[in-house]
N, C-alpha and C positions, 0 to 999 in steps of 0.2 A: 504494500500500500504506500502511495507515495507522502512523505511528510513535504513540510516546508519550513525553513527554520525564521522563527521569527528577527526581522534588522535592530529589533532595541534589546530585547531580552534574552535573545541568541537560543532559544528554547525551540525544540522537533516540536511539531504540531500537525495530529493526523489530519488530512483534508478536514472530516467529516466533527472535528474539534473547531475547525475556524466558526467566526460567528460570522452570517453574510446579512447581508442589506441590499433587497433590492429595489432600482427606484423604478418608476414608468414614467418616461417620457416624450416626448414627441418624437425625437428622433430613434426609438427604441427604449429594451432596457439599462440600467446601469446599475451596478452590482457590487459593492464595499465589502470586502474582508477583515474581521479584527482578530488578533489573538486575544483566547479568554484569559490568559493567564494577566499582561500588564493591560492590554487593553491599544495596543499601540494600532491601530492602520497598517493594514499590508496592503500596496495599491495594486502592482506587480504579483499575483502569488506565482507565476511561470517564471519569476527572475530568480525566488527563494526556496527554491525545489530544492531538495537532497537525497 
């Protein structure tokens, strides 16, 4: 299962552990990732794959 390591708190987090946000809007969706553990924004998760 692929993790992703969070950029503030350097912690593996399995996909299905990120928190998502999705929004609707005109030009489509758009879709926010946080880590639960500090809570930081991963905007990128395809950049912090491991």
């Amino acid at each position: 299962m692929p993790k992703v390591q969070c950029p503030d708190c350097e912690r593996q987090i399995a996909m299905h552990e990120l928190e998502a946000k999705t929004v609707a809007q005109s030009s489509g969706f758009d879709t926010h990732y946080r880590c639960p553990f500090c809570r930081t924004d991963v905007n990128n998760v395809t950049e912090h794959l491991v």
